[in-house]
C-alpha positions as CSV (number, residue, x, y, z in Angstrom):
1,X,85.1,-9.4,123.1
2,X,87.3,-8.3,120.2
3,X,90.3,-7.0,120.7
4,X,90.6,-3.2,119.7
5,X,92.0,-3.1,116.0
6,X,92.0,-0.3,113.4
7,X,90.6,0.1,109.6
8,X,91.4,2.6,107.7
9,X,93.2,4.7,110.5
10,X,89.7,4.6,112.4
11,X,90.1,2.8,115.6
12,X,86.8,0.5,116.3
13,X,84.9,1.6,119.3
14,X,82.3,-1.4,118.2
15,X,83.1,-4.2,116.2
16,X,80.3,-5.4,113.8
17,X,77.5,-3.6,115.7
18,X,74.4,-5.2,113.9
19,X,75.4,-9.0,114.6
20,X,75.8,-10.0,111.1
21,X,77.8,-12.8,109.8
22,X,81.0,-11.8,110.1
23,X,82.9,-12.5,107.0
24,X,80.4,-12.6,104.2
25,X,80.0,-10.5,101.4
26,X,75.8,-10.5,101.2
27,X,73.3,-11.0,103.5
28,X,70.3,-8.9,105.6
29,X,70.1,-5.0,105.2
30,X,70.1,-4.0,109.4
31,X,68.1,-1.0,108.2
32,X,65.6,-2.4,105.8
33,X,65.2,-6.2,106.1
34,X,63.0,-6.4,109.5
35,X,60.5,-4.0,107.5
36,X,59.8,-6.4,104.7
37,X,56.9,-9.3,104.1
38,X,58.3,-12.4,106.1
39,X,59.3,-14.2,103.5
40,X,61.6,-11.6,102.4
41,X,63.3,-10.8,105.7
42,X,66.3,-13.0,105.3
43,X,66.9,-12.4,101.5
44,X,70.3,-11.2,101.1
45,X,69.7,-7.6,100.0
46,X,72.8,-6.3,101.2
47,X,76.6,-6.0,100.4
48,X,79.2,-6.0,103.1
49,X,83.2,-4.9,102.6
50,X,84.4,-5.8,105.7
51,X,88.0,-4.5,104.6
52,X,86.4,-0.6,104.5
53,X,83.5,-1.2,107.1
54,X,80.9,-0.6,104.8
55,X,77.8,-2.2,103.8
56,X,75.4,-1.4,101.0
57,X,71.5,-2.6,100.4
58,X,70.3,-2.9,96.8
59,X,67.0,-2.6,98.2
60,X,66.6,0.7,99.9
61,X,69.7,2.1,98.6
62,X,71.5,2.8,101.7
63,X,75.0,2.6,102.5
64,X,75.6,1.7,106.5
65,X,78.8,1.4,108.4
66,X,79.6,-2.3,110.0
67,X,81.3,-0.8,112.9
68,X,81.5,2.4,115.5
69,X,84.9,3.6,115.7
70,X,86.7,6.3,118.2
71,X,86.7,10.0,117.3
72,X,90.4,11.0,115.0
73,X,91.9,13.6,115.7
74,X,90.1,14.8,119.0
75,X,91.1,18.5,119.7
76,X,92.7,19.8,122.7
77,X,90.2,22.6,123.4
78,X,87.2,22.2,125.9
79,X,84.1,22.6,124.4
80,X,80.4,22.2,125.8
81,X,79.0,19.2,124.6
82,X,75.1,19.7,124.0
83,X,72.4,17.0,125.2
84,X,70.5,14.3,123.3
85,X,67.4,15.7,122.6
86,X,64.3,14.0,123.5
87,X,63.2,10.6,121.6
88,X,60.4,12.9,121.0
89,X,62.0,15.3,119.0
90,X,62.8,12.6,116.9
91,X,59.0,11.7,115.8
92,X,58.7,14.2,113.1
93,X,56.7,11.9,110.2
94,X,53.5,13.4,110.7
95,X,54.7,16.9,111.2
96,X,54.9,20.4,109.6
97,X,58.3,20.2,109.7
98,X,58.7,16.8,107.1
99,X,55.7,18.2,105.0
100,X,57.9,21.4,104.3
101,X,60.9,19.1,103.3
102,X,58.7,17.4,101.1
103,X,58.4,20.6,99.0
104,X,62.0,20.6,98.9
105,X,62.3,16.9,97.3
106,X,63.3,15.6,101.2
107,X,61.8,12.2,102.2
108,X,60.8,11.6,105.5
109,X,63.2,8.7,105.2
110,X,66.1,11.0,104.8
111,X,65.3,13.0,107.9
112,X,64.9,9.7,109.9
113,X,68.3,8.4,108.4
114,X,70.3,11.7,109.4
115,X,68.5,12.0,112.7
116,X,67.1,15.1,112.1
117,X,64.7,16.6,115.2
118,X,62.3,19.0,115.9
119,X,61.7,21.1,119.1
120,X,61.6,24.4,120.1
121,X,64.7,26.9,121.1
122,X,65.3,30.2,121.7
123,X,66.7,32.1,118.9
124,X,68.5,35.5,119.5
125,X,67.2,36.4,116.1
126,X,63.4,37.3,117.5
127,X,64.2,37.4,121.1
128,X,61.7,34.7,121.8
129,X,61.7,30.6,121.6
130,X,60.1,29.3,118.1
131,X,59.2,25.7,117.0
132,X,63.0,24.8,115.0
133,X,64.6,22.3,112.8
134,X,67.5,20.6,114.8
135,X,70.5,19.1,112.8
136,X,72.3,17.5,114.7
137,X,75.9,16.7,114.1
138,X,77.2,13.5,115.2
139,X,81.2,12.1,115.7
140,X,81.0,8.8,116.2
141,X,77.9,8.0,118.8
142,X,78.3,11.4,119.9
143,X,76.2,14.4,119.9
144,X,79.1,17.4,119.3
145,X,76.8,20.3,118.1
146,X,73.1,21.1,117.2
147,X,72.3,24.0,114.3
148,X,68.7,25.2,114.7
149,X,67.0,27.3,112.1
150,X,63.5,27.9,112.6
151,X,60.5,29.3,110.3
152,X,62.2,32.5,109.3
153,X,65.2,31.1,107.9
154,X,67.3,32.6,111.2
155,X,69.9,30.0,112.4
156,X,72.5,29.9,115.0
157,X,74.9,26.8,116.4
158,X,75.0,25.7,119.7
159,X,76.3,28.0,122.2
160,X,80.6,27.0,122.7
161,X,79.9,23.9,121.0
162,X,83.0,22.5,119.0
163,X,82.6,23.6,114.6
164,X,82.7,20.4,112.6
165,X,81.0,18.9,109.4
166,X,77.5,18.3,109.3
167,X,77.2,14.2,109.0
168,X,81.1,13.3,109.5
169,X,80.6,10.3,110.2
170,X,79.2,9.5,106.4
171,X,82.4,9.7,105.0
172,X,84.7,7.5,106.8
173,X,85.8,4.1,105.4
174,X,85.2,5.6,102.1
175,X,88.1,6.8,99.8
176,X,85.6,9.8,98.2
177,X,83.7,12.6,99.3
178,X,81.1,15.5,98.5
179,X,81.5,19.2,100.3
180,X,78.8,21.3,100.4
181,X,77.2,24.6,101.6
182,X,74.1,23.7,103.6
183,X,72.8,21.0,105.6
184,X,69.6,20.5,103.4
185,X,72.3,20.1,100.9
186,X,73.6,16.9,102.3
187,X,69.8,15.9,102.5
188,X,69.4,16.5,98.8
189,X,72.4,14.3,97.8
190,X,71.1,11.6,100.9
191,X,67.6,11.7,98.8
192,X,69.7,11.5,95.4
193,X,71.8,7.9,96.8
194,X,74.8,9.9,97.4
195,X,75.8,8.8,101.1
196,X,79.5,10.2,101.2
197,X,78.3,13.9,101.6
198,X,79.0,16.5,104.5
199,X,78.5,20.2,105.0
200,X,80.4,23.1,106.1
201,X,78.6,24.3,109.5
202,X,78.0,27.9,109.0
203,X,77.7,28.4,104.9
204,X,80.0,31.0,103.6
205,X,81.1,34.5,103.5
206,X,83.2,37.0,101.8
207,X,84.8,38.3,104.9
208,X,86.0,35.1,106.7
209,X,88.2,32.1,105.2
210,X,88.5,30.3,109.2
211,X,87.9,26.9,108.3
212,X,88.4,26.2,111.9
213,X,85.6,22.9,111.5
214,X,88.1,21.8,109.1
215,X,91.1,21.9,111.4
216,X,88.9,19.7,113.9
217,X,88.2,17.1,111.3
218,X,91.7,17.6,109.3
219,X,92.2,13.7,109.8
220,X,89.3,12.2,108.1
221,X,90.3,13.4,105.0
222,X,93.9,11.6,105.1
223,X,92.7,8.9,102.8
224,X,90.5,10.7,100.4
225,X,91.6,10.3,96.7
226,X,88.9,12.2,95.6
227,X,87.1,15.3,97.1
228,X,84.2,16.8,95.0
229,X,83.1,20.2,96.3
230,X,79.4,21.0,96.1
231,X,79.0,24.8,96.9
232,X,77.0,27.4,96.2
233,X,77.6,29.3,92.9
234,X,77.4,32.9,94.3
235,X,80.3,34.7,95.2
236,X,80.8,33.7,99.1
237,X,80.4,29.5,97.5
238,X,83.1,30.6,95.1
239,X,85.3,32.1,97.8
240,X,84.5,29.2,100.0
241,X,85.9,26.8,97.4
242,X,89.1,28.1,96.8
243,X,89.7,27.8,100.5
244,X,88.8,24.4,100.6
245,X,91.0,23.9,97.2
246,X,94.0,25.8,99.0
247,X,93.4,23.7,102.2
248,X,92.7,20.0,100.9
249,X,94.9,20.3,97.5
250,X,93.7,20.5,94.0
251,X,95.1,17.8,92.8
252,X,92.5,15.8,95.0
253,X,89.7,18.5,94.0
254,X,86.9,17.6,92.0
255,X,84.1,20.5,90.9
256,X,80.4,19.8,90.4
257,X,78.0,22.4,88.5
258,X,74.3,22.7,88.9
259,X,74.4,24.6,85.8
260,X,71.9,27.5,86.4
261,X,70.8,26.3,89.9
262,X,72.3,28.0,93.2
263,X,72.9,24.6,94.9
264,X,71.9,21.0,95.2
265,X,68.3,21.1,97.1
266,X,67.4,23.9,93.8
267,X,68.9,21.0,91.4
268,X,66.7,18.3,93.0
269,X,63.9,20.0,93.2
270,X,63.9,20.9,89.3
271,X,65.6,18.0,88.0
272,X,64.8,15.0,90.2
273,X,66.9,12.6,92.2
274,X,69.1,10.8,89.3
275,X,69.9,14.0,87.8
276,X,71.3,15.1,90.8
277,X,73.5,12.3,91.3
278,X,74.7,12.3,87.9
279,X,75.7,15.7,88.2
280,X,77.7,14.6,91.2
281,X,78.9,11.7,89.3
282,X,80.2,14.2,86.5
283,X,82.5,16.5,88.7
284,X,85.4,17.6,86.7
285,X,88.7,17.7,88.3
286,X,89.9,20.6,89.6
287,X,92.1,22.7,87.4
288,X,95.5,22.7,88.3
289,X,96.9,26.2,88.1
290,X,99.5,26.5,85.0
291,X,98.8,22.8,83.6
292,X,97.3,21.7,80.4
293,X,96.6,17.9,80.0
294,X,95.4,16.7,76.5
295,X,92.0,16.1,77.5
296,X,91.8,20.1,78.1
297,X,93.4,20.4,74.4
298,X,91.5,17.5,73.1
299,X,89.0,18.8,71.2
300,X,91.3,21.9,69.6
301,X,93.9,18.6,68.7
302,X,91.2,16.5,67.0
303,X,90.4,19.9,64.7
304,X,94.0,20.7,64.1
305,X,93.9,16.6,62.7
306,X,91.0,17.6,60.8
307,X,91.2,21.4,59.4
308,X,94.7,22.4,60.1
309,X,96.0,25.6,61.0
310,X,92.7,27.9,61.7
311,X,92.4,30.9,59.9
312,X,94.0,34.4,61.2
313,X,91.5,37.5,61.4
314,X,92.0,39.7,58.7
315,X,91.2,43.6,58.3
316,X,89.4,43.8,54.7
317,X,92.2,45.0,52.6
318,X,92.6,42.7,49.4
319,X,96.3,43.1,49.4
320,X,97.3,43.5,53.5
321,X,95.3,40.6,54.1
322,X,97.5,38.1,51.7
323,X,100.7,38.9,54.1
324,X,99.1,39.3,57.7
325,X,96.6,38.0,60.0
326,X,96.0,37.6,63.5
327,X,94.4,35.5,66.4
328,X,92.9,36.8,69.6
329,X,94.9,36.9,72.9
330,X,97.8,38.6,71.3
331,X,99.4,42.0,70.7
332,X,100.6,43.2,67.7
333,X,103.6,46.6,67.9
334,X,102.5,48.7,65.0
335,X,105.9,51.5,64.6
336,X,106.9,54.1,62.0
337,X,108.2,57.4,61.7
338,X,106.5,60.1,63.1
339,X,103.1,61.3,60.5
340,X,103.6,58.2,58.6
341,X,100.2,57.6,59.5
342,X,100.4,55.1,62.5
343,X,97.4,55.7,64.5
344,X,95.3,56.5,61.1
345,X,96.2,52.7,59.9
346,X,95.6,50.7,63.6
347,X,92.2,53.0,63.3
348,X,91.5,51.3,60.0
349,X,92.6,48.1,61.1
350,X,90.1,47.9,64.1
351,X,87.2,49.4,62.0
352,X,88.2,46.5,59.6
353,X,88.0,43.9,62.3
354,X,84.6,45.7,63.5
355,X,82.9,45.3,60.2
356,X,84.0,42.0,59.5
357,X,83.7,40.4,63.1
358,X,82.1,42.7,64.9
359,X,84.7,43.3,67.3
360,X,84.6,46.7,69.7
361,X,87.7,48.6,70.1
362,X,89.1,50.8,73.1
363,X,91.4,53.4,72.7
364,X,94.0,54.8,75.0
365,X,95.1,57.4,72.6
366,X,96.8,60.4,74.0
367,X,98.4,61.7,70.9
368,X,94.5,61.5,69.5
369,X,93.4,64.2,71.3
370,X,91.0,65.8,71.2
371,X,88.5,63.0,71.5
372,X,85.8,65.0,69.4
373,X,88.4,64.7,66.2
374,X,89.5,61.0,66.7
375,X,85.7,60.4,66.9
376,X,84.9,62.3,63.2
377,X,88.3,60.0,62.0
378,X,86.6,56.9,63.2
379,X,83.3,58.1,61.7
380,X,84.0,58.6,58.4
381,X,86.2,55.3,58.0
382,X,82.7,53.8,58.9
383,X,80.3,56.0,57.2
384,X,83.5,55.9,53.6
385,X,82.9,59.4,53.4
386,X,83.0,62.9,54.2
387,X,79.8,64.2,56.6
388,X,78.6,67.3,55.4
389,X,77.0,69.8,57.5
390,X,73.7,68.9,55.9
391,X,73.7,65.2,56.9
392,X,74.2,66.3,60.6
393,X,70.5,64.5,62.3
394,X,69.9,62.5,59.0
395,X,69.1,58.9,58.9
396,X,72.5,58.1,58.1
397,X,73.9,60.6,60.7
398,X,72.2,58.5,63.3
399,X,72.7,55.2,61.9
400,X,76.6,56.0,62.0
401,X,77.1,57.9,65.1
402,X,75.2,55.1,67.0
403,X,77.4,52.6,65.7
404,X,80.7,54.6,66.4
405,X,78.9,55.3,70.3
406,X,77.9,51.6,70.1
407,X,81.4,49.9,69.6
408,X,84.5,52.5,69.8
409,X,85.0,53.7,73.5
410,X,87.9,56.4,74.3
411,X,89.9,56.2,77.6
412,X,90.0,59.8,78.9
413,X,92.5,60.0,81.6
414,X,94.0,63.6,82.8
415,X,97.5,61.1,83.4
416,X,97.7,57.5,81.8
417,X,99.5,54.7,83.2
418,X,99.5,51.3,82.0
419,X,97.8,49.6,85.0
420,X,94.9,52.1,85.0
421,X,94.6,51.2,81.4
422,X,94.2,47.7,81.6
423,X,92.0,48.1,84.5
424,X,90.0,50.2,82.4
425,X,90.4,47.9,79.4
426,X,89.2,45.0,81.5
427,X,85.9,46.8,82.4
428,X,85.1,47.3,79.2
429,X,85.8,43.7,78.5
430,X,83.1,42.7,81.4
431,X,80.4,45.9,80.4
432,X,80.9,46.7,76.5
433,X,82.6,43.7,75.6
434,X,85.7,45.2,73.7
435,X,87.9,42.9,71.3
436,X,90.5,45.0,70.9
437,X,92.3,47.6,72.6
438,X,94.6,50.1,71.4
439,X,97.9,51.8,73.3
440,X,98.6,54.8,71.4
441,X,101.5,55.5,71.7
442,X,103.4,53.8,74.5
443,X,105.3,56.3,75.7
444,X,102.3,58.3,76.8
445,X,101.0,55.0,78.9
446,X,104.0,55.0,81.2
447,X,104.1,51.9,83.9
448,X,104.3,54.1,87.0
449,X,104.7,51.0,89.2
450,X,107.6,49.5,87.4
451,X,110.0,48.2,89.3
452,X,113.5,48.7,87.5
453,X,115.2,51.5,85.7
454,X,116.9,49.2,83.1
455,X,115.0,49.8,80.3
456,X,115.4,46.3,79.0
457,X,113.8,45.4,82.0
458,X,110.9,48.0,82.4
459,X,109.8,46.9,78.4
460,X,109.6,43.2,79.4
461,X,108.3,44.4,82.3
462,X,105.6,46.3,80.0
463,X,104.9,44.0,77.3
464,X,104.0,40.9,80.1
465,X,101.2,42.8,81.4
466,X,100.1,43.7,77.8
467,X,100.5,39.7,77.4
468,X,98.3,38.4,80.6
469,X,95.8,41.1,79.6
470,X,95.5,39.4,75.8
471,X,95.1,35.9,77.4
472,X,93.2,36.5,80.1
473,X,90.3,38.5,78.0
474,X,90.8,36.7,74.8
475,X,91.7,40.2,73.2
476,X,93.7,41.7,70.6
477,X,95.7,44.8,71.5
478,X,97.9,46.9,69.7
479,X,100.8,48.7,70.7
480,X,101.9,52.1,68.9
481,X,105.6,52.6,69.5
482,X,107.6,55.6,68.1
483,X,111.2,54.6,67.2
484,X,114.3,56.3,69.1
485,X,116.5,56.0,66.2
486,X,116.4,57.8,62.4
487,X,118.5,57.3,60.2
488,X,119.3,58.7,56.7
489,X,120.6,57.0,53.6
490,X,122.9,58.1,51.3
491,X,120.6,60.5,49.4
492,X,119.3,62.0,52.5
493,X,115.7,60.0,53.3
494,X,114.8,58.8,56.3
495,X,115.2,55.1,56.6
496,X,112.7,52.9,57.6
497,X,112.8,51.8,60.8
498,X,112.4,48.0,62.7
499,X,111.0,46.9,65.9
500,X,115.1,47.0,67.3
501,X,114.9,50.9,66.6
502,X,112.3,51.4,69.6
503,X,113.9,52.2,72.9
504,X,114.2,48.4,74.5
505,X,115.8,47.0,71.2
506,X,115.4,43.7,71.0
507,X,112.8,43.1,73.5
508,X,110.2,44.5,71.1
509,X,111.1,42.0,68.9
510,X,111.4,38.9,71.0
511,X,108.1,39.8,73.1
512,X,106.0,40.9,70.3
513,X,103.3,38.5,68.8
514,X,103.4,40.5,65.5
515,X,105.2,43.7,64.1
516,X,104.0,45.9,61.5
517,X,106.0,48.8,60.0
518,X,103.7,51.9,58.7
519,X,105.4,54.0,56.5
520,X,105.1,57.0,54.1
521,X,106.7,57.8,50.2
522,X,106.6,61.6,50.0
523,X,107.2,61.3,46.0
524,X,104.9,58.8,45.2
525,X,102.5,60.1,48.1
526,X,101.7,56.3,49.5
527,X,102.0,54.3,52.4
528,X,102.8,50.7,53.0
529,X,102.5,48.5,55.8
530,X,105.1,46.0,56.1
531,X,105.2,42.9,58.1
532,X,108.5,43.1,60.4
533,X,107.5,39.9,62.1
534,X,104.7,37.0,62.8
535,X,104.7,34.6,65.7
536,X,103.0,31.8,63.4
537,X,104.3,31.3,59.8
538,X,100.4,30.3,58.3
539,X,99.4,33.9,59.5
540,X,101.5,36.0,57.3
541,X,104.8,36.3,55.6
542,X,107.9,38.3,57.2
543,X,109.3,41.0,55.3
544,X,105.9,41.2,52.8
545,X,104.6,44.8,52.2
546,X,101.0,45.8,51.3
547,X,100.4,49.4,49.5
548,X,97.6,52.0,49.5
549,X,96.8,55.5,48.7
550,X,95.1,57.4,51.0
551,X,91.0,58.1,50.4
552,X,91.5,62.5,51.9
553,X,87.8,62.4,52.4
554,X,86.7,58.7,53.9
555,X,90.3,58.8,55.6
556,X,90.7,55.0,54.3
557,X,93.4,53.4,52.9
558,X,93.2,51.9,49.4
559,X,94.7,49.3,47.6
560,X,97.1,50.3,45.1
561,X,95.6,48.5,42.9
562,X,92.4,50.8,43.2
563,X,94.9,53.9,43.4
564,X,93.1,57.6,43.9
565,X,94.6,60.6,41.7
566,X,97.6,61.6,42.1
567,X,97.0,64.6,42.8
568,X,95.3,64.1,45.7
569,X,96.6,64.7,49.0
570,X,97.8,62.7,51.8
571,X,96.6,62.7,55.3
572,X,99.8,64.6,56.6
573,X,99.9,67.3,54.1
């Protein structure tokens, strides 16, 4: 008899428990050899590793363990143990119950090789005893619980059984594993040559995050390197899988994806066996939360080797388009005097990026009330004229007032504040699928839930959420901010003002992806936009200006270059 000795943290229970020669590294398959022609019974089919207690046959694919061992980790609590159920139960070849797993890609191999029975049981579901599928989960040599689910798809556990993984015992000796959902599951991946594979005992929920299976088995995931999670792709699965994430750590976390399919048994049963393991086999590492490794920047480095800087997004005007463009996931601060035509210029900015990108804008425009006139603005920057009474109904009415309903959406709130906004925002990033979203102006979009008085602190504060919002949607906003401070000069105009005159100062400035300055010239009756600052030099030039007249009856901006008369007036006159 051997003395009792330990591998991997297992203690034996049974050393070597199919009599094979003990120290080789090939010879007879326990499960398959006896089954073969005679003169193939002793051909050395099988792999042993004696150091991890594991032996693998080429022939039938199976892994198998060399030894028994003792139960880790055994809890403290009392549980009923259930009863080993009839040899009978086991005889399921010929039945109903391996001709449905058949439909689901299940050999009746697989259900032999995770002792899976049939028998009847009463199920609180009907109120009556039905014919049931019996998975029974195994620690060791022994029987710890039984889940039964019979022809309706109603299951239940055994009655003050102890909660722990569906086929445990796969995984020990190896230093990998595969979670998933269901028990069928685990037959799928079994079926697909995947033998390291165990299952949660009672799916997932919304409401619940008690792992309290996993506390039970805790210890036989000590030596696991790598853990790839197999769940469903609904939203309990998801919920499921952070769990485990939080529980086991990411950095040991692996994710697989059956693509369109809810789970593994749906992958297997479109797909086929090898597709299934090679989707295992592909499991991505778990992201690790505020960590970028090259190979998630890889592909963005090799086209930076290639092509440079990427273009900016740009709005359509000839001459602002030289000095400023933009990416997405930013914010740009648009200020200016008060009627130096702001809100007209961020409206032709986002019709700009409409028509040339198709982006859809939001607007949280107090000042732009009422909605009905900031509606006709946006119109007639998209329809480059003035709509006469007579066009109201007319093809063109309709083509243009179906594209303004189809991608400009107003925020209508009887008090705005900024979290109700970006709430707001990001619904109409899931439902409309807005680019851009405009704050106009800032002032009128108070955070209500700051948390400090110092106004340094409150526009930090501010300007972060506006920043995860960006990022997190992939969007461009734009914040209108009036400036605190005017000044005159010597001969008594109004100086232009920079991102440091807007109450907050220099947080403006520093938190700010881009700054544009809007302002007016009463004598010359123009207005130029100038670039006060951009975060990336190949998207414009600080200190550049850009200047237009203003079109009185498309409300447009034009190009000097293409100046309108004169005469004409400007949009705050």
């Amino acid at each position: 008899m051997i003395e009792t000795i330990e591998i991997n943290g297992f203690l034996i229970d049974k050393f070597n428990q199919y009599g094979l020669e003990q120290g080789k590294k090939q010879g007879i398959c326990p499960l398959c050899s006896h089954d073969r022609q005679p003169k193939n019974q002793k051909a050395k089919c099988a792999s042993y590793d004696w150091e991890r207690g594991l032996g693998t046959c080429h022939n039938c694919n199976t892994s198998f363990q060399l030894h028994t061992y003792q139960r880790k980790g055994a809890s403290e609590r009392e549980y009923i143990r259930p009863a080993e159920p009839p040899v009978e139960e086991f005889n399921i070849p010929r039945s109903k119950v391996a001709e449905w797993f058949e439909t689901r890609g299940i050999s009746t191999r697989t259900l032999i090789d995770l002792q899976i029975s049939e028998g009847p049981e009463w199920m609180p579901q009907t109120g009556k005893t039905e014919n049931t599928i019996k998975f029974n989960y195994y620690m060791g040599d022994q029987l710890i619980n039984v889940k039964y689910r019979d022809g309706r798809k109603n299951f239940k556990l055994y009655k003050g059984a102890e909660k722990i993984f569906y086929n445990i015992n796969s995984i020990v000796g190896y230093d990998s594993c595969v979670i998933t959902e269901g028990e069928i599951d685990v037959l799928s991946l079994h079926e697909a040559g995947v033998r390291n594979v165990i299952s949660v005992p009672n799916g997932a929920t919304l409401t619940s995050n008690n792992l309290d299976y996993l506390d039970n088995c805790i210890d036989y995931f000590d030596d696991k390197e790598k853990i790839i999670l197999a769940v469903d792709s609904d939203e309990a699965g998801q919920a499921l899988q952070s769990e485990l994430v939080r529980r086991l750590g990411a950095e040991v976390c692996f994710l697989a994806d059956f693509d369109e399919c809810k789970d593994a048994n749906e992958y297997l049963v479109k797909y086929g066996k090898q597709k299934l393991a090679e989707c295992i086999a592909k499991a991505r590492p778990y992201p690790l939360e505020n960590v970028t490794t090259f190979k998630d920047v890889e592909a963005e480095v090799s086209d930076f080797v290639k092509h440079g800087f990427k273009p900016g997004y740009q709005v359509g005007l000839s001459n602002f388009d030289e000095i400023f463009s933009t990416y997405t996931g930013q914010f740009i601060t648009v200020t200016g005097i008060p009627s130096s035509g702001k809100s007209d210029f961020v409206d032709q900015m986002v019709v700009g990026y409409n028509q040339n990108y198709g982006w859809k804008t939001a607007f949280a425009s107090p000042e732009n009330a009422p909605t009905y006139l900031h509606a006709h603005k946006l119109m007639r920057k998209v329809w480059g004229d003035m709509p006469s009474t007579n066009d109201i109904g007319g093809g063109k009415w309709k083509e243009v007032s179906q594209h303004v309903n189809d991608n400009f959406f107003f925020i209508d709130m009887e008090r705005y504040d900024l979290d109700s906004v970006l709430r707001k925002g990001a619904e109409l990033v899931k439902r409309k699928g807005i680019k851009c979203l405009v704050i106009d102006p800032y002032n009128k979009v108070r955070d209500v839930n700051a948390k400090s008085d110092d106004v340094n602190r409150y526009t930090m504060d501010y300007l972060t959420k506006i920043e995860v919002f960006a990022k997190k949607y992939d969007a461009l906003v734009f914040i209108v901010a009036h400036p605190t401070k005017m000044q005159k000069n010597q001969n008594g105009q109004i100086e232009e003002p920079n991102m440091y005159n807007i109450k907050g100062g220099g947080e403006w400035y520093d938190a700010s992806y881009h700054g544009i300055l809007v302002h007016r010239n009463y004598e010359e009756k123009t207005v130029k936009a100038k670039v006060l600052k951009v975060k990336f030099q190949n998207l414009g030039e600080n200190g550049a200006e850009a200047h237009f007249k203003w079109e009185p009856r498309s409300g447009c901006f034009v190009p000097q270059i293409n100046a309108v008369k004169e005469n004409e007036p400007m949009p705050w006159e």
